[in-house]
N, C-alpha and C positions, 0 to 999 in steps of 0.2 A: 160835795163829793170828796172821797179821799184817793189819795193813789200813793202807795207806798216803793218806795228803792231802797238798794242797801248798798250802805260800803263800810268803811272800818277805821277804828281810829288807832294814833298808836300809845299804849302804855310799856312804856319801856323801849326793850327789844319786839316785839310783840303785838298784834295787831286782836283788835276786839268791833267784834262786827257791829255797827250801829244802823237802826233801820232809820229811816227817814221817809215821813208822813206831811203831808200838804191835806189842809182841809183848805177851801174854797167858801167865802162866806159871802153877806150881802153890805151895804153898808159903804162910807168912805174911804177910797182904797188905802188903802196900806198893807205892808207885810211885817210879821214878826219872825224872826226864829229865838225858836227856847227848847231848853235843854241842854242847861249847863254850856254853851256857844264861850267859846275866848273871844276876842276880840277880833281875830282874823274872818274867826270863823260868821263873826256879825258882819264884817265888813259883805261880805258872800250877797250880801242883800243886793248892793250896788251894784257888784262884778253880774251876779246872778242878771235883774234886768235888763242892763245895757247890753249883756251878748244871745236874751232872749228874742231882745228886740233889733237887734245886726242880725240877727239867723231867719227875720223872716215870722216868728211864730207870735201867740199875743196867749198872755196872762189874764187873768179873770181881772174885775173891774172893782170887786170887792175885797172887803180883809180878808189875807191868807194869814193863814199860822202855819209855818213849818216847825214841826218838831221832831227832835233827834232824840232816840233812845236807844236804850235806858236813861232816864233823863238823871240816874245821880252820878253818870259817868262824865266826867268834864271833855267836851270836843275841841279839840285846838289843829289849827290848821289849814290850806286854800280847797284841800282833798275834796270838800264835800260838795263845789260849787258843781260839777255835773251832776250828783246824784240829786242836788236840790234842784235845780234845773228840771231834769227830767221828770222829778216830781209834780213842779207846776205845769207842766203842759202835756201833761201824760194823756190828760182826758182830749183836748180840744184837739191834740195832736191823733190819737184814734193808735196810740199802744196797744197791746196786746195785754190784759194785766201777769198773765203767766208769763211771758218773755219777761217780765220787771222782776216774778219772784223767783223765775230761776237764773238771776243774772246781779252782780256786784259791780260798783264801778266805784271810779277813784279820779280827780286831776281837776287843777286846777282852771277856770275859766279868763279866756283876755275879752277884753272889751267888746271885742271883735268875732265873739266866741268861737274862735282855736281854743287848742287845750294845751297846759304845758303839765312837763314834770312835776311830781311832787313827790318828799321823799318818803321811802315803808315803804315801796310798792311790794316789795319781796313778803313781809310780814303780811301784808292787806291776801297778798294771791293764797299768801298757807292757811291763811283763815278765813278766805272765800271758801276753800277747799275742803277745808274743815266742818263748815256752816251746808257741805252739800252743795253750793253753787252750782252749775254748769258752765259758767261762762263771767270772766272779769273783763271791763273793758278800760283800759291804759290809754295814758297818749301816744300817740305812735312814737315819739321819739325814747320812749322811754321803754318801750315795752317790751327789747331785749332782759331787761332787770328783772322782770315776772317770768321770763319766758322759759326758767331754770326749774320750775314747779312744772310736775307732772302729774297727771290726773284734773286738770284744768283748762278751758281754752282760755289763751290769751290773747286777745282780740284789740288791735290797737287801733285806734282811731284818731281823727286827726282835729274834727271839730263840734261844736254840736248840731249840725246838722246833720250828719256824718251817722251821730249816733242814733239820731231818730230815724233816719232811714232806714240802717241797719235794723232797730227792733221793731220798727214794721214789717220786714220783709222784703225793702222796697233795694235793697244793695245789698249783695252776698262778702262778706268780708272774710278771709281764710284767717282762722287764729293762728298765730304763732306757734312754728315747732320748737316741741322743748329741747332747752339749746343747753341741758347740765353737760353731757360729753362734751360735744364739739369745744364750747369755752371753758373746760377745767384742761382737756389739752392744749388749746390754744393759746395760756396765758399762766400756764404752769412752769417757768422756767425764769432764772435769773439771769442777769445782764452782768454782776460780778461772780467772783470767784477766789476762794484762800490763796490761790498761786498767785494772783498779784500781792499778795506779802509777805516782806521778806524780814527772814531773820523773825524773832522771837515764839521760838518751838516751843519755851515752855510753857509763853501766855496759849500756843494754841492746843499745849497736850494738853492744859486747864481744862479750853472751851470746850472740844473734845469731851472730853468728862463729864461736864455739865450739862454739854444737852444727851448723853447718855442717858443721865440718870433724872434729868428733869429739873438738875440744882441750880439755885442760884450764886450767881456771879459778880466779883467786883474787882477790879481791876485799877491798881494802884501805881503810878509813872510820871515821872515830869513831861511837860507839853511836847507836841510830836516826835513821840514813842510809837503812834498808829493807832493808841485806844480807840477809838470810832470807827479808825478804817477797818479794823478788826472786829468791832461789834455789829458794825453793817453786814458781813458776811455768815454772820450767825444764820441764821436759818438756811443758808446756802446750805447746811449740812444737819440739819433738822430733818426729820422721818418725813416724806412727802404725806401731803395732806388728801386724805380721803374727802370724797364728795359732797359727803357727812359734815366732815368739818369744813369743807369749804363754803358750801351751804351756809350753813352757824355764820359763820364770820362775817359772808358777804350779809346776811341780814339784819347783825347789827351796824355796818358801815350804810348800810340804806338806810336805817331808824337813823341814823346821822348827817342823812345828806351829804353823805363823800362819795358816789356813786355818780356817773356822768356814763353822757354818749360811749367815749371812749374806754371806760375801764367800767365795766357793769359787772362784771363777777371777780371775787377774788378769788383764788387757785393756790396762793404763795403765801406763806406766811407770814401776818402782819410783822411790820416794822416799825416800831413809833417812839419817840425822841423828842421828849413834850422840852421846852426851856425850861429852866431852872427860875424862872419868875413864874409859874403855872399857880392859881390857885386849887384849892384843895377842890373846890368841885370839877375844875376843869381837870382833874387826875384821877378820883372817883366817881364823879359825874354826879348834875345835878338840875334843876332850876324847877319852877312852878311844877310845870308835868314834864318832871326827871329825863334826860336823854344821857343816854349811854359817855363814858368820862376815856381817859388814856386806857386806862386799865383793864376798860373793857372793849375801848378798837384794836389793844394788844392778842384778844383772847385767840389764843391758840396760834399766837408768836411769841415776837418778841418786846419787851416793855425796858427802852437802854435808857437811863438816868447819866447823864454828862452832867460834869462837876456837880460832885452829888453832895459836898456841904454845904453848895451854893442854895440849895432849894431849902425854903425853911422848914424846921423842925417839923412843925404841925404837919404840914404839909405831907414828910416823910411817916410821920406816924401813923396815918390814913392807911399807908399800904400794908399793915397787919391783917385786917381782917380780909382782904383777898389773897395775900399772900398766903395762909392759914387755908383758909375755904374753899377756894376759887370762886369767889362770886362779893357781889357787893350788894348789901341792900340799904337801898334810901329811904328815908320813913318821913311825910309828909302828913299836913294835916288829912288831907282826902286819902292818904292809906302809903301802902310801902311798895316800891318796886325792887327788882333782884336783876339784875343782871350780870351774865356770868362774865368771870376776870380769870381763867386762866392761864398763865403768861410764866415766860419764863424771864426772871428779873436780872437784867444787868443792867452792872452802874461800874462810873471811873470816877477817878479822883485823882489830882496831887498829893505830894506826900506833905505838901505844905503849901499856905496859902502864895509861894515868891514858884514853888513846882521842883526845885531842886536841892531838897535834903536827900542825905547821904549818894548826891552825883560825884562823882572824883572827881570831875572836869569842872566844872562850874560851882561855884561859891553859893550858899543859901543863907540870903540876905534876913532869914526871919528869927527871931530867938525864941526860944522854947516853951516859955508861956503864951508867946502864937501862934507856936504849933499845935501845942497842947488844946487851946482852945480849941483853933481849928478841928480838929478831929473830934475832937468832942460835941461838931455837931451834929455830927451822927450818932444817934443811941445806942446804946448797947442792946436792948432788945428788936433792932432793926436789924443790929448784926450778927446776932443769934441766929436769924434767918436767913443770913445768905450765906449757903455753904461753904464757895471756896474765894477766897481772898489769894490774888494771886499779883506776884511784882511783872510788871512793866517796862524795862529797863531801854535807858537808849541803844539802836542798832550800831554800830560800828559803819564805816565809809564801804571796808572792802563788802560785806552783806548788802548795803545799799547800791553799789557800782556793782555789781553780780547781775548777768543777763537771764540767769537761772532764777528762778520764782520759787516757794514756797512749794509745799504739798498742794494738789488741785483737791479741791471741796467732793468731787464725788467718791472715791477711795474713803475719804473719812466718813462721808456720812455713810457707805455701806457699813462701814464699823460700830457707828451710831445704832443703824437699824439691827445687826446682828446682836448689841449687848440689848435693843428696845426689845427685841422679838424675846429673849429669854425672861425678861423683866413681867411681858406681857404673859407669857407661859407661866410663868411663879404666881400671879396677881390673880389670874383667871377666874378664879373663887371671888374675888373679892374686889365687889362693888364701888367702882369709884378711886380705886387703886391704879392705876396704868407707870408708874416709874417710881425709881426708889424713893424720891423725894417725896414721895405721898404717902411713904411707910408710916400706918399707927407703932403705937409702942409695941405693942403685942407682937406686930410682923417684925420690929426691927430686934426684938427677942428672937424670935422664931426663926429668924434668915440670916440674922448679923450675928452666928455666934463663932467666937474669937477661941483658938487653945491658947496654951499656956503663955507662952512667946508674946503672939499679937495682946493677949491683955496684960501681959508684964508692961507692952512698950505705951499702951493708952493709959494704964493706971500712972505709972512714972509721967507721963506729959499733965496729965488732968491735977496729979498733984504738984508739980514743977511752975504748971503755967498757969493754974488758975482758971480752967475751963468752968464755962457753966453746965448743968446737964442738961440743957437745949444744946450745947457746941457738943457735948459729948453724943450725943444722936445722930446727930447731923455728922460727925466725922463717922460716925457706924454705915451711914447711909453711904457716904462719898467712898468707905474704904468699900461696902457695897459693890457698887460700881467698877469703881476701880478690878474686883476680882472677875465681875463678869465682861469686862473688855478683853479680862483676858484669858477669858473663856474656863474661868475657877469656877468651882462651886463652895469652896471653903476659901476664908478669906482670910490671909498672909499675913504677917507681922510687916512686911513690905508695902502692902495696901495699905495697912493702917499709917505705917511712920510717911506714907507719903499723904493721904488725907489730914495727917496731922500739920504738918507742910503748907496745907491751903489754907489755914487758920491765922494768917499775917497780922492782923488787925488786932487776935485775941492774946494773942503773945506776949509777954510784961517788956521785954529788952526792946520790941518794935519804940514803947515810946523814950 
């Protein structure tokens, strides 16, 4: 006899339904599972009996085969040990075969058969949902994390006896209400704020600007200037994040296993501040069957790089093709995955490897061929891409002893939203566009055109300083910006000579 269940595996971000079938043979017992199984997923053999036989229920006597399909998709993971479970005992237990195929399930099995978390639940419930399901069953502790999918019951259960009851009929379980409102407001708001820092307006008319227009950021000052304390409060004034997007996020940090009891939906936007020793997969993401990397727990925050000649070369060169695309694709021998990386990239730096060139107060211990080096580990086509470079400089005491705080983050980010809303209004047509920073050429033709004045003052800098025509783009985009802050639709020789401004790094006299 066969009895089939379904649940899901994950590839990438992303959950893919896999049926799981149990034949019943005669012969000396043993069980196999096939179908492509990793290791964890063999291991399921063990967990699988000992909590069939703690619950009470009894497996055939003879050889089972379990198998997972499609069998050339590779299964990795504890997820499957309820659905194999409920597969072997489906018959002797007296299921229902339609409750099995209108029903998905997911979690891990204990010895003892309880069930625990497992991560993807959020992916496995869109592709229940997707698959037509009626009904996914969770472990209860988990099963706030599904519970943000609508058009689904999410039914969470505690063990597997629990579950056989339930799909006989024999115990009424109320699914979970979907909780996307309730926890995008409940967890929608930050604990800091820009009015705790004080003194440097310029670094924050920069940041200002950059999440404006969606550019990226780099931020150059000797040691406690606030670089960090300032980079943290980035998204405090970032457009607040749609449902949509918070969705997105929260289910790639589930395909990650960063998702617990206590923070099951994210609402805010990512923050992440990988160290400077991170290797390249752990930035882009990687391993046998690929999980999502920094790049892509940043999507649709923020991605801050501290001491960023500190991280190696290679390393930094990785963040091209997202930085470019917003997405990253990994290519393995069993095929390629994608996941998306859109982020908004800031990074700090010293201005030397000792931290205080050109300080007036304090001496810098390093000579200029160490300087030189230093900075030179960062590329020039790394810095092509980030739009404004901006100085960092120490506060002064009386700024520091002031009881008076900085501008507070909500003020700015309404400024934020009023230059995004016009950006979003210009873009409307055109697919995959949402901020200046994603201008093709063609639009930064179309939108960045400069009279006489403003391209006197770019031509004279681009020939003075050596611009590349990626830095020339990119200063079109930021002076961009710059005019819709302030509320222009034609853009100023002022706009431009001050985007030229944020160009610190591409400058010949910087070194």
């Amino acid at each position: 006899m066969i009895a089939r269940t379904y649940s899901a595996t994950l590839l990438g971000v992303d959950a893919l339904e896999v049926e799981i079938e149990s034949h019943d043979g005669g012969g000396t017992p043993k069980m196999f599972i096939v179908g492509l199984p990793d290791a964890s997923v063999k291991e399921s053999r063990e967990r699988v009996i000992a909590a069939i036989s703690s619950s009470g229920f009894i497996m055939n006597d003879g050889v089972t085969t379990v198998n997972l399909a499609p069998a050339d998709l590779k299964k990795e993971g504890p997820g499957f040990d309820l659905p194999i479970a409920i597969s072997l005992i489906a018959h002797r237990a007296r299921i229902p075969m339609g409750m099995l195929a209108d029903t998905a399930m997911i979690g891990e099995l204990a010895l003892n058969g309880e069930l625990r978390p497992v991560r993807g639940l959020l992916a496995v419930a869109l592709e229940a949902r997707r698959k037509g399901r009626k009904r996914l069953l969770v472990p209860k502790r988990a099963a706030i994390e599904a519970s943000v999918v609508a058009g689904i019951d999410i039914v969470g259960v505690q063990n597997l006896r629990e579950v056989v009851d339930y799909l006989k009929g024999d115990v009424e379980i109320a699914p979970e209400p979907c909780r996307a409102t309730e926890l995008f407001a409940a967890v929608s708001h930050y604990d800091i704020d820009f009015n705790d820092v004080k003194g440097q307006a310029d670094a924050i008319r920069a940041i200002e600007i950059a999440v404006s227009g969606g550019h990226g950021l780099l931020m150059i000052g000797p040691p406690g200037t606030g670089k960090s304390m300032i980079a943290k409060r980035i998204p405090t004034i970032m457009p607040g994040m749609s449902e949509e997007e918070a969705i997105e996020t929260t289910k790639i940090h589930s395909a990650a296993g960063l998702l617990g009891e206590a923070s099951a939906f994210v609402a805010t936007r990512p923050f992440r501040s990988p160290h400077h020793t991170i290797s390249d997969a752990g930035l882009l993401g990687g391993g046998s069957n690929p999980g999502p990397g920094e790049v892509s727990l940043a999507h649709n925050g923020v991605l801050f790089l501290d001491e960023l000649p500190e991280f190696r070369r290679s390393t930094l060169e990785v963040l091209r093709q997202p930085l470019e695309d917003g997405k990253v694709t990994i290519s393995r021998a069993a095929g390629s995955v994608t996941f998306p990386a859109k982020f908004m990239l800031v990074a700090a730096m010293n201005p030397c490897p000792c931290g205080y060139y050109g300080d007036l107060k304090r001496e810098c211990r390093c000579g200029s061929v160490v300087i030189q080096r230093y900075r030179q580990r960062i590329s020039g086509p790394l810095l092509d891409r980030i739009d404004l470079h901006v100085d960092v400089p120490l506060v002064d005491y009386k700024a520091l002893a002031s009881r008076e705080g900085g501008e507070a983050s909500e003020p700015i980010r309404k400024r934020v939203e009023t230059a995004r809303g016009m950006q979003q209004e210009r873009f409307a047509k055109h697919a995959g566009v949402h901020a200046n920073s994603s201008m093709t050429p063609r639009l930064i033709k179309k939108h960045c055109e400069l009279d006489a004045e403003a391209a006197g003052c770019l031509e004279h800098a681009m020939s003075e300083m050596n611009f590349s025509a990626r830095a020339h783009d990119r200063i079109l985009k930021v002076a961009r910006t710059l005019a819709d802050l302030g509320g222009h639709e034609k853009i100023s020789a002022d706009n431009v000579f001050e985007a030229i401004g944020y160009r610190t790094l591409d400058r010949k006299m910087w070194a």
